[in-house]
PDB file of N, CA, C and O in Angstrom:
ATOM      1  N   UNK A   1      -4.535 -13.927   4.743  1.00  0.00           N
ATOM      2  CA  UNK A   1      -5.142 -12.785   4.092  1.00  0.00           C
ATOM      3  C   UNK A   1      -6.651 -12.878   4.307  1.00  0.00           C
ATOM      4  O   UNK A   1      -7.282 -13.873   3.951  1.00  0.00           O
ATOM      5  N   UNK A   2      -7.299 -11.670   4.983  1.00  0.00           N
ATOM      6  CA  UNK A   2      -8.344 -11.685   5.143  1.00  0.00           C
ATOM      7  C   UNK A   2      -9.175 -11.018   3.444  1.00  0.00           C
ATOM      8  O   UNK A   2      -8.733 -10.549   2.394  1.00  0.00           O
ATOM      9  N   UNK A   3     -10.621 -11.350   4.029  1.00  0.00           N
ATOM     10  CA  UNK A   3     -11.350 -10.437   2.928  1.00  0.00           C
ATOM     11  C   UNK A   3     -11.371  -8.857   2.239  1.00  0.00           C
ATOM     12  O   UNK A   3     -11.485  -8.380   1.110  1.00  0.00           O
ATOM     13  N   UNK A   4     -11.213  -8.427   3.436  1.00  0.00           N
ATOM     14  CA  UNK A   4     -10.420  -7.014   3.433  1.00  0.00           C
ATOM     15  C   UNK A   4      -9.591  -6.414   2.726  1.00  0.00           C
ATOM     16  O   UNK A   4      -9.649  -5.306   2.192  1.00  0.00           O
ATOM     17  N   UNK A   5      -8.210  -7.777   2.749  1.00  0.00           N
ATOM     18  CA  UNK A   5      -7.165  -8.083   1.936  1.00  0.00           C
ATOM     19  C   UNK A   5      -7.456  -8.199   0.708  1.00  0.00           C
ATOM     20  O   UNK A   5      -7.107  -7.314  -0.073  1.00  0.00           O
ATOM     21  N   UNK A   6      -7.965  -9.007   0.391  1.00  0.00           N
ATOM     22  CA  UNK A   6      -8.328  -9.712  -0.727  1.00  0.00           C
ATOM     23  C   UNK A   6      -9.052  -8.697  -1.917  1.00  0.00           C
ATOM     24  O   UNK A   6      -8.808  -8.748  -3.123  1.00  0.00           O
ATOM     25  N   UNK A   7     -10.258  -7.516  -1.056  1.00  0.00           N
ATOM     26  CA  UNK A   7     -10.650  -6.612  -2.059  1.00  0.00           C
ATOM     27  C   UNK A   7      -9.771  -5.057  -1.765  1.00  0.00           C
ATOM     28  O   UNK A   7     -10.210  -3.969  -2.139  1.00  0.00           O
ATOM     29  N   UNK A   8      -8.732  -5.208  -1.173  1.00  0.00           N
ATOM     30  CA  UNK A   8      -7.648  -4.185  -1.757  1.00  0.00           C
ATOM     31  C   UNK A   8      -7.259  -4.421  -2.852  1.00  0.00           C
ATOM     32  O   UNK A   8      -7.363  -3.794  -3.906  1.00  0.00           O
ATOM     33  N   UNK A   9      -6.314  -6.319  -2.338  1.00  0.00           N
ATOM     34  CA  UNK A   9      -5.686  -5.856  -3.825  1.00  0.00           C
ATOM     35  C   UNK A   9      -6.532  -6.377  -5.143  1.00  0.00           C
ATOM     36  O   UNK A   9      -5.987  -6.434  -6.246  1.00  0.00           O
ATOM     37  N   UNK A  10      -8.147  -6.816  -4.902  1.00  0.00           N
ATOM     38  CA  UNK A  10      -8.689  -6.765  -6.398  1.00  0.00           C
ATOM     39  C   UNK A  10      -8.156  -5.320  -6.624  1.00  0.00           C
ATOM     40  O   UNK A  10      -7.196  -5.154  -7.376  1.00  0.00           O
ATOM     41  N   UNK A  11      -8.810  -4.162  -5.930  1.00  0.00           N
ATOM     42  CA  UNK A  11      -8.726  -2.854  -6.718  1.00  0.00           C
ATOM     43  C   UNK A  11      -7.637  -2.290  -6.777  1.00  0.00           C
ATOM     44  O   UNK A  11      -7.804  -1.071  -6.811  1.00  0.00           O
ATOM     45  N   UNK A  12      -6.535  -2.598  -6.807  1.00  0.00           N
ATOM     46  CA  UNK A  12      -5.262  -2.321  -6.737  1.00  0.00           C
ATOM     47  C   UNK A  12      -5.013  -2.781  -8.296  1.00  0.00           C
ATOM     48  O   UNK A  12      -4.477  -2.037  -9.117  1.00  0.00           O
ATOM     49  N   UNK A  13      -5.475  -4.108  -8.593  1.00  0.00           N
ATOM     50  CA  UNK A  13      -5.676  -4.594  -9.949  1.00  0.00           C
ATOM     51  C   UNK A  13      -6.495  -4.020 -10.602  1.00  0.00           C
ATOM     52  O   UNK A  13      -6.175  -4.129 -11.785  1.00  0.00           O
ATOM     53  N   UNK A  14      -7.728  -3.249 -10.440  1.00  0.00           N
ATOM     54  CA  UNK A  14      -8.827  -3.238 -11.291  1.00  0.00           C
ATOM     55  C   UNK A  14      -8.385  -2.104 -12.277  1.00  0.00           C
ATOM     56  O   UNK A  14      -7.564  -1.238 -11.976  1.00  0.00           O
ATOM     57  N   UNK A  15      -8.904  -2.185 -13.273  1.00  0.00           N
ATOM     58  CA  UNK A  15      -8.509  -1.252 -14.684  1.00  0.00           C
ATOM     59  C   UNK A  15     -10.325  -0.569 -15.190  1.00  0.00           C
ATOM     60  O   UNK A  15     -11.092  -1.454 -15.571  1.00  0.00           O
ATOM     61  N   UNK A  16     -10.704   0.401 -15.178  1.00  0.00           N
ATOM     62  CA  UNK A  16      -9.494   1.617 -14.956  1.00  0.00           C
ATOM     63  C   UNK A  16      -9.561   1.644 -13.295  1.00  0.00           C
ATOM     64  O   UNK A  16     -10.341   1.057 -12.545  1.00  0.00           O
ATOM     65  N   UNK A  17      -8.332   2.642 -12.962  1.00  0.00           N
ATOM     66  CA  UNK A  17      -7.287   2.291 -12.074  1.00  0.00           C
ATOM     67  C   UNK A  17      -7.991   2.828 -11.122  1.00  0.00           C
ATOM     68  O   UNK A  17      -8.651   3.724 -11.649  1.00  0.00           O
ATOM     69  N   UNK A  18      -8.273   2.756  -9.704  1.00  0.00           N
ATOM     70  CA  UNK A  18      -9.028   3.330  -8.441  1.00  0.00           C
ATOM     71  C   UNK A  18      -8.348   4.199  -8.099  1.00  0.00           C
ATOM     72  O   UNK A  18      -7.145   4.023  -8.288  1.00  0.00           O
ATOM     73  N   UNK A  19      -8.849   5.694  -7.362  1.00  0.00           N
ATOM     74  CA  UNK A  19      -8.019   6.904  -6.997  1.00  0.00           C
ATOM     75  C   UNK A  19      -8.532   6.551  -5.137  1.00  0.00           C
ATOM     76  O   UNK A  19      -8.044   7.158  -4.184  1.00  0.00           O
ATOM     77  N   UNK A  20      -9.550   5.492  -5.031  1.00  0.00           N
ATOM     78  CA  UNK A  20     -10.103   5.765  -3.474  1.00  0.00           C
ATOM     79  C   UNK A  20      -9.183   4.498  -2.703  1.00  0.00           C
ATOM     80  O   UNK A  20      -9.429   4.808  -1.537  1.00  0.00           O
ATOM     81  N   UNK A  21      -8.583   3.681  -2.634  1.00  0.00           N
ATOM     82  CA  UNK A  21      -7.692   3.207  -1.957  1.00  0.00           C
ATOM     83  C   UNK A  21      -6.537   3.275  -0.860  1.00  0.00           C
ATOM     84  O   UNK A  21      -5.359   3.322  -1.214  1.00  0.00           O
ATOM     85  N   UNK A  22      -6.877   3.279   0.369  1.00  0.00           N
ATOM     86  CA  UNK A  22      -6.513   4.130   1.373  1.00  0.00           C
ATOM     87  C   UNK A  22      -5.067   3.429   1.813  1.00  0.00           C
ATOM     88  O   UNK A  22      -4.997   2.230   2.083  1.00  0.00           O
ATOM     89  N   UNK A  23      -4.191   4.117   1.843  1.00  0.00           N
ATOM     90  CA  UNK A  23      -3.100   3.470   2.469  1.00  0.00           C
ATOM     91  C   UNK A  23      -2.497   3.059   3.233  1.00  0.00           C
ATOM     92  O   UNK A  23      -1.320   2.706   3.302  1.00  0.00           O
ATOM     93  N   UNK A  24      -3.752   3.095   4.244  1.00  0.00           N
ATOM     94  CA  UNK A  24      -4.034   2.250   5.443  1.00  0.00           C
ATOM     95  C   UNK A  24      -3.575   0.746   4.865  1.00  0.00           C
ATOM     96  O   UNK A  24      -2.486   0.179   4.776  1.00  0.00           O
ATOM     97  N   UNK A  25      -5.136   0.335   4.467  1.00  0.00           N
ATOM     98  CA  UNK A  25      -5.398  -0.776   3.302  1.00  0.00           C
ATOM     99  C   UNK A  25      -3.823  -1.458   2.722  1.00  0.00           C
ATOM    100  O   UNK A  25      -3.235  -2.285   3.418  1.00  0.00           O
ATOM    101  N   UNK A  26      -3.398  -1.108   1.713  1.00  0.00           N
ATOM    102  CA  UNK A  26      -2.616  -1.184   1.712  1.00  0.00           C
ATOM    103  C   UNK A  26      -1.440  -2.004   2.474  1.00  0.00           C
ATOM    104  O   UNK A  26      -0.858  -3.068   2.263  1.00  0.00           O
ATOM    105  N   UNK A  27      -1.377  -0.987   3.463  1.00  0.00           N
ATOM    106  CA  UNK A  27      -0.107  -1.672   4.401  1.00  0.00           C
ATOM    107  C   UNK A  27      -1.150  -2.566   4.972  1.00  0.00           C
ATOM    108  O   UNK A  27      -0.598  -3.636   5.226  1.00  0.00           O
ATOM    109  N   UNK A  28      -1.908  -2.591   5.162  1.00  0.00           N
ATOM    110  CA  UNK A  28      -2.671  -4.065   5.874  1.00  0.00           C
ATOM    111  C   UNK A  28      -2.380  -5.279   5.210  1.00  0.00           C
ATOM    112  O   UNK A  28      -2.087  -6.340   5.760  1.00  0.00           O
ATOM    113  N   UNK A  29      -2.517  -4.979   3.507  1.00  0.00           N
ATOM    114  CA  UNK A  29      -2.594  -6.249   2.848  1.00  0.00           C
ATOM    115  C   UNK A  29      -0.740  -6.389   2.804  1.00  0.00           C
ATOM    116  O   UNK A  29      -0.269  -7.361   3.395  1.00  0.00           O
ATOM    117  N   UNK A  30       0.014  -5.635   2.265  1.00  0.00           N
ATOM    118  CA  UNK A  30       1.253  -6.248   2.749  1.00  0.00           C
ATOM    119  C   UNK A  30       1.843  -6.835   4.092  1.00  0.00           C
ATOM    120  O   UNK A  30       2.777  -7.634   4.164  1.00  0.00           O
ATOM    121  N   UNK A  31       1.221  -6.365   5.006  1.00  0.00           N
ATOM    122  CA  UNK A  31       1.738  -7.047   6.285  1.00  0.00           C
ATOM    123  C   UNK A  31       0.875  -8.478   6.111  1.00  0.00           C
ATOM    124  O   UNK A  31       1.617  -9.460   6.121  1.00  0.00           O
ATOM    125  N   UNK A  32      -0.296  -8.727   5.982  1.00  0.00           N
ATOM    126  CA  UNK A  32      -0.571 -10.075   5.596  1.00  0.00           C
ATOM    127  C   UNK A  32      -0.466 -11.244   4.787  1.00  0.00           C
ATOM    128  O   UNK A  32      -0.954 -12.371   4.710  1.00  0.00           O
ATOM    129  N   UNK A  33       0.612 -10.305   4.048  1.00  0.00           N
ATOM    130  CA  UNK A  33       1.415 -10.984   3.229  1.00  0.00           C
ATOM    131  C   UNK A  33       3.059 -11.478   3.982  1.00  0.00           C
ATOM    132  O   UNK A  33       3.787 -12.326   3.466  1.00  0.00           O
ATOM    133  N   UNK A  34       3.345 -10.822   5.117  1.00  0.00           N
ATOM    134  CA  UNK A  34       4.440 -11.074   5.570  1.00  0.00           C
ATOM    135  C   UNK A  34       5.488 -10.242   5.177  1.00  0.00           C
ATOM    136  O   UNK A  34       6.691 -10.499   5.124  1.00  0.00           O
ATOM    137  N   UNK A  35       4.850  -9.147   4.889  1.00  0.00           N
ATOM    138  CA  UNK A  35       5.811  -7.719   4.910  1.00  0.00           C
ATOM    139  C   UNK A  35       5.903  -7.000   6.328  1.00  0.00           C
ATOM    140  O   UNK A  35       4.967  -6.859   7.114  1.00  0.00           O
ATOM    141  N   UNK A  36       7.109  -6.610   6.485  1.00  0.00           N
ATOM    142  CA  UNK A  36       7.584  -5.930   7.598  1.00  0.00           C
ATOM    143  C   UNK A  36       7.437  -4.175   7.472  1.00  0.00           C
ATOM    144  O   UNK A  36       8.250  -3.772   6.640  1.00  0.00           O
ATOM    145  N   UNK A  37       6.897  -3.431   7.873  1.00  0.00           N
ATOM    146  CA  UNK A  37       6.879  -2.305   7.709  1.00  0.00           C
ATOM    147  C   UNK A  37       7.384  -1.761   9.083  1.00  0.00           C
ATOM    148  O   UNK A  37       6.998  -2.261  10.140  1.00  0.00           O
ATOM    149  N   UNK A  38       8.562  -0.361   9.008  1.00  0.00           N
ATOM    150  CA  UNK A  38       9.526   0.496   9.861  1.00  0.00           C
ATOM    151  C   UNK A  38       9.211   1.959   9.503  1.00  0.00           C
ATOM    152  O   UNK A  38       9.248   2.263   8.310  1.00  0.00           O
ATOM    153  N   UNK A  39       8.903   2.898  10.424  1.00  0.00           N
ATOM    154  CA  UNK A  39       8.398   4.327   9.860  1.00  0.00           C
ATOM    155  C   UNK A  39      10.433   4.592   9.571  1.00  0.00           C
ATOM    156  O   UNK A  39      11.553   4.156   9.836  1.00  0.00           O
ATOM    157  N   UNK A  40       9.589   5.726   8.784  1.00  0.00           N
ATOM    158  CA  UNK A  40      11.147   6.440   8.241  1.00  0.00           C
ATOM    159  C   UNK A  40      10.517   8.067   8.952  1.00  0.00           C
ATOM    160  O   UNK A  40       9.511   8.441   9.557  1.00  0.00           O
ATOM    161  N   UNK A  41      12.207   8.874   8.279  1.00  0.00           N
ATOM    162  CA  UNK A  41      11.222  10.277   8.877  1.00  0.00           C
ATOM    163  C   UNK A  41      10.314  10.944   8.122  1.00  0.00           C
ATOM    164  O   UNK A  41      10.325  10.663   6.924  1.00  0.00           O
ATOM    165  N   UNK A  42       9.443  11.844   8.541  1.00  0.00           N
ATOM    166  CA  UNK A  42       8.186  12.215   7.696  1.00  0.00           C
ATOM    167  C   UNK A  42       7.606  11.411   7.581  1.00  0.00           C
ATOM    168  O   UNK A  42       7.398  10.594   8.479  1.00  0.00           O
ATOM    169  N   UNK A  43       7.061  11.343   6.243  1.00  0.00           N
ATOM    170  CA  UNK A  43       6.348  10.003   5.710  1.00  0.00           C
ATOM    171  C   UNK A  43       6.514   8.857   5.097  1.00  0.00           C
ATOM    172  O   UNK A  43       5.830   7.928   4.667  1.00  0.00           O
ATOM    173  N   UNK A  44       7.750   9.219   5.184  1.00  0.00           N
ATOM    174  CA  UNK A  44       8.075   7.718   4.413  1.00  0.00           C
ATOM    175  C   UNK A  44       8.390   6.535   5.314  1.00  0.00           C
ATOM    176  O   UNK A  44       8.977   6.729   6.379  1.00  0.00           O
ATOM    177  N   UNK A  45       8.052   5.407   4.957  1.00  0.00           N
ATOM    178  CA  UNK A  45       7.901   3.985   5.502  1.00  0.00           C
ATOM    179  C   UNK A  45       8.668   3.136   4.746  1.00  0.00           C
ATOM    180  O   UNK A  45       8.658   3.107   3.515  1.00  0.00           O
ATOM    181  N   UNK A  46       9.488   2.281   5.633  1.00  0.00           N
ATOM    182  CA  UNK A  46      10.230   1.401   5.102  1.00  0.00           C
ATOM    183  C   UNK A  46       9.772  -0.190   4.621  1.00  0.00           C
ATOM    184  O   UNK A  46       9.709  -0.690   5.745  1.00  0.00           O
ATOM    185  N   UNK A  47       9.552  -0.873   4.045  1.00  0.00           N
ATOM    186  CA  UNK A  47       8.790  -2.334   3.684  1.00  0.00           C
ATOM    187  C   UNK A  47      10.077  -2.881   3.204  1.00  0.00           C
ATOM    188  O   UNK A  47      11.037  -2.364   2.632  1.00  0.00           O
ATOM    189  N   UNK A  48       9.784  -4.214   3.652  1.00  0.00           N
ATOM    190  CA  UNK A  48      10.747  -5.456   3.344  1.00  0.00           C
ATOM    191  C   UNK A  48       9.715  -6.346   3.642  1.00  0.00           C
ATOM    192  O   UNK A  48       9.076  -6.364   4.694  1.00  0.00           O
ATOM    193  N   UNK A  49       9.519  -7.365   2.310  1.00  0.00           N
ATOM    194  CA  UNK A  49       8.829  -8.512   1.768  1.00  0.00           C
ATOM    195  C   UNK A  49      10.067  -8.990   0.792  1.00  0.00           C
ATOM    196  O   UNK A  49      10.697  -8.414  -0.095  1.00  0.00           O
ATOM    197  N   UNK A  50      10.141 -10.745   1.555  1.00  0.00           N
ATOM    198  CA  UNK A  50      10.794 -11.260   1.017  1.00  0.00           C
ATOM    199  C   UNK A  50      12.451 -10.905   0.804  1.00  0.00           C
ATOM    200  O   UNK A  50      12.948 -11.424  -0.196  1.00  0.00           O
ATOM    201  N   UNK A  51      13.069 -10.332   1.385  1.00  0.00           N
ATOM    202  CA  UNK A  51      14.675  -9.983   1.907  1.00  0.00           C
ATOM    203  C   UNK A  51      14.471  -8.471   0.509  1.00  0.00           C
ATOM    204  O   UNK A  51      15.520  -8.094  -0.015  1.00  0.00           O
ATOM    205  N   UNK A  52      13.548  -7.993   0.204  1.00  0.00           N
ATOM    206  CA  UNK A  52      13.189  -6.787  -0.617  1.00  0.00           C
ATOM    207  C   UNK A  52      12.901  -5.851   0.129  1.00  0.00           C
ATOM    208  O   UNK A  52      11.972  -5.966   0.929  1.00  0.00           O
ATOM    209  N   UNK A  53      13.787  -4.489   0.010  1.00  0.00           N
ATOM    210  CA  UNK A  53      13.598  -3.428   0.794  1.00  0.00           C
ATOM    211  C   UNK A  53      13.016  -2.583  -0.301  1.00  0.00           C
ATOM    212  O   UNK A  53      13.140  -2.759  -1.513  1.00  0.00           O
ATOM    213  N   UNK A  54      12.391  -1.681   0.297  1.00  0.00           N
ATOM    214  CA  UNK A  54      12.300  -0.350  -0.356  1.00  0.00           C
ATOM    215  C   UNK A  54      11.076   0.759   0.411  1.00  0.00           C
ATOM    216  O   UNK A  54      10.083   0.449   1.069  1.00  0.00           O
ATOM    217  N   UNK A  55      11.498   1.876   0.103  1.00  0.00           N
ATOM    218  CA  UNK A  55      11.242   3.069   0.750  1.00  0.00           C
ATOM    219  C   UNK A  55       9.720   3.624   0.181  1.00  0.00           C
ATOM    220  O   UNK A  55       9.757   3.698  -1.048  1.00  0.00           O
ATOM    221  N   UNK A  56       8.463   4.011   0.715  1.00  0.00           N
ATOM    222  CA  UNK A  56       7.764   4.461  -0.083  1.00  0.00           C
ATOM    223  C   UNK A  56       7.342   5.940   1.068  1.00  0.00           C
ATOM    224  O   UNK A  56       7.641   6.041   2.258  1.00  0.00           O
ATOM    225  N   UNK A  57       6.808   6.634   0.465  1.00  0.00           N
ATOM    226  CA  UNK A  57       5.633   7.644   1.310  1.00  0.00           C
ATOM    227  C   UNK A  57       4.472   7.882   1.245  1.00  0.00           C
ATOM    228  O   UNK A  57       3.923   7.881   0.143  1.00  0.00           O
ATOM    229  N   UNK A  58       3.657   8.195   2.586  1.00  0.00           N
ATOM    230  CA  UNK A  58       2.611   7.826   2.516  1.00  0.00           C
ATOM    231  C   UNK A  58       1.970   9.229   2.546  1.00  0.00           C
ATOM    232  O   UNK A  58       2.347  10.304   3.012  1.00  0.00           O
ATOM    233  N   UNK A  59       0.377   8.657   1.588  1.00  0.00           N
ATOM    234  CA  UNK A  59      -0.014   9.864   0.497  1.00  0.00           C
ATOM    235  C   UNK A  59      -0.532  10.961   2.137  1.00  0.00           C
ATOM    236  O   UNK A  59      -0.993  10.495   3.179  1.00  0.00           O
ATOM    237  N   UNK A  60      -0.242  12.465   1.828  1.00  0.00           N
ATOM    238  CA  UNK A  60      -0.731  12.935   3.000  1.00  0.00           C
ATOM    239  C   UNK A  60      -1.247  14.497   1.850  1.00  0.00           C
ATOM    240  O   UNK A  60      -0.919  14.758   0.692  1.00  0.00           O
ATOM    241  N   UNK A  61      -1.955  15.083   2.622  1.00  0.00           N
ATOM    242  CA  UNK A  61      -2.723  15.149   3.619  1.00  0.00           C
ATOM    243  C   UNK A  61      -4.016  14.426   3.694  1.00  0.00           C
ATOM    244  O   UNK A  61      -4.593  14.397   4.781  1.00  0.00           O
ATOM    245  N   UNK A  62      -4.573  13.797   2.584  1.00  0.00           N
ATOM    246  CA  UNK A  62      -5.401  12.668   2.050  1.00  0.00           C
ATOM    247  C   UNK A  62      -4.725  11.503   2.738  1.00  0.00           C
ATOM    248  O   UNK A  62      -3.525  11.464   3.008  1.00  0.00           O
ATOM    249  N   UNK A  63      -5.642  10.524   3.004  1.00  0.00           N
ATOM    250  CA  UNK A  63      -5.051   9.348   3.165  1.00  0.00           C
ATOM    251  C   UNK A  63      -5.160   8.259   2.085  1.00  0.00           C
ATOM    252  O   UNK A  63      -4.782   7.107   2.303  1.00  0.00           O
ATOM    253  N   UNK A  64      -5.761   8.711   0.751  1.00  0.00           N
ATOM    254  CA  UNK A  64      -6.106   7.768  -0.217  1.00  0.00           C
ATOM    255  C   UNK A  64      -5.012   7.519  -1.034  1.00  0.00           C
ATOM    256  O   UNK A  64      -4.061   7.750  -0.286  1.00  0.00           O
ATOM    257  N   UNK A  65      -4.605   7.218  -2.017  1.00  0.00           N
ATOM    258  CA  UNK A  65      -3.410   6.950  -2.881  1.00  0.00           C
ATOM    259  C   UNK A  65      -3.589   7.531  -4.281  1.00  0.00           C
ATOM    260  O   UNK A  65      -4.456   7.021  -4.991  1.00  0.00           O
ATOM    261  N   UNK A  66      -2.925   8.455  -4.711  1.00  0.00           N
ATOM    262  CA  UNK A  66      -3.409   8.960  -6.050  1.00  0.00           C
ATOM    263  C   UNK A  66      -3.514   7.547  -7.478  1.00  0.00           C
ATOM    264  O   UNK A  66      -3.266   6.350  -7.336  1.00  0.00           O
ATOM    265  N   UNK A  67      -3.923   8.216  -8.643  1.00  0.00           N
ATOM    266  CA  UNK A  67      -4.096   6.828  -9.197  1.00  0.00           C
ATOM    267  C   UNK A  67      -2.871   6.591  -9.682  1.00  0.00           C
ATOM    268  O   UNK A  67      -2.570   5.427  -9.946  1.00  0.00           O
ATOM    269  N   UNK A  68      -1.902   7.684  -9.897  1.00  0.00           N
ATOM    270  CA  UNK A  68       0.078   7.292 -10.660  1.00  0.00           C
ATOM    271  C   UNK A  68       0.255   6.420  -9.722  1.00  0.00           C
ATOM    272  O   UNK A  68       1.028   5.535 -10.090  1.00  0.00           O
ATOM    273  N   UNK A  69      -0.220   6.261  -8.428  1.00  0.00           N
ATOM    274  CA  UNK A  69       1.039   5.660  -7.295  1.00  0.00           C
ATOM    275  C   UNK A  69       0.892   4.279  -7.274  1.00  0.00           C
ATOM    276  O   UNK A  69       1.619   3.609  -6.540  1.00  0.00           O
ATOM    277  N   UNK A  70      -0.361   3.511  -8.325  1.00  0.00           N
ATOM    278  CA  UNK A  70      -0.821   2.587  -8.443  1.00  0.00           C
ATOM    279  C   UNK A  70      -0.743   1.815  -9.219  1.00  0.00           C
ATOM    280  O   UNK A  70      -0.619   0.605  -9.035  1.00  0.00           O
ATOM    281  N   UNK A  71      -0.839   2.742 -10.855  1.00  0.00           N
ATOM    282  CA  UNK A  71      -1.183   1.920 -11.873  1.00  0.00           C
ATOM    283  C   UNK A  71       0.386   2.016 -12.077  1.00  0.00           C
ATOM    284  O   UNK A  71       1.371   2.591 -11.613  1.00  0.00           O
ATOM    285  N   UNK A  72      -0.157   0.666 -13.521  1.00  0.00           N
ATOM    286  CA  UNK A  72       1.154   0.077 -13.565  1.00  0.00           C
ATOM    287  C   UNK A  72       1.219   1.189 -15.424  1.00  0.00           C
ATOM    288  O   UNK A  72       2.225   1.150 -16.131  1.00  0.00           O
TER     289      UNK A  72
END
């Protein structure tokens, strides 16, 4: 995990919650985590970390991530 990495996911953590987080980013820091990412159709992308699948889509026509898609 680069630095890069590292201040995604601070702000992925940070409270209150970031709306500018690009989901580029994102899939960067999961693949450096040793997540596998597979396009699906449209926008959705497939991730498997750790024998864990699941389906997400990616925010369009923005490339940033709204803040629901984040906070916990």
């Amino acid at each position: 995990m680069n630095a890069k990495n590292r201040k995604t996911l601070e702000d992925i953590f940070k409270k209150p919650t970031m709306s500018s987080i690009h989901w580029k980013d994102i899939e960067a820091l999961l693949v450096s985590i040793g997540a596998e990412i597979s396009e699906g159709e449209g926008s959705r992308i497939r991730i498997k970390l750790n024998n864990v699948r699941a389906v997400f889509h990616r925010p369009h026509p923005k490339k940033e991530t709204d803040k629901g898609d984040i906070s916990w």
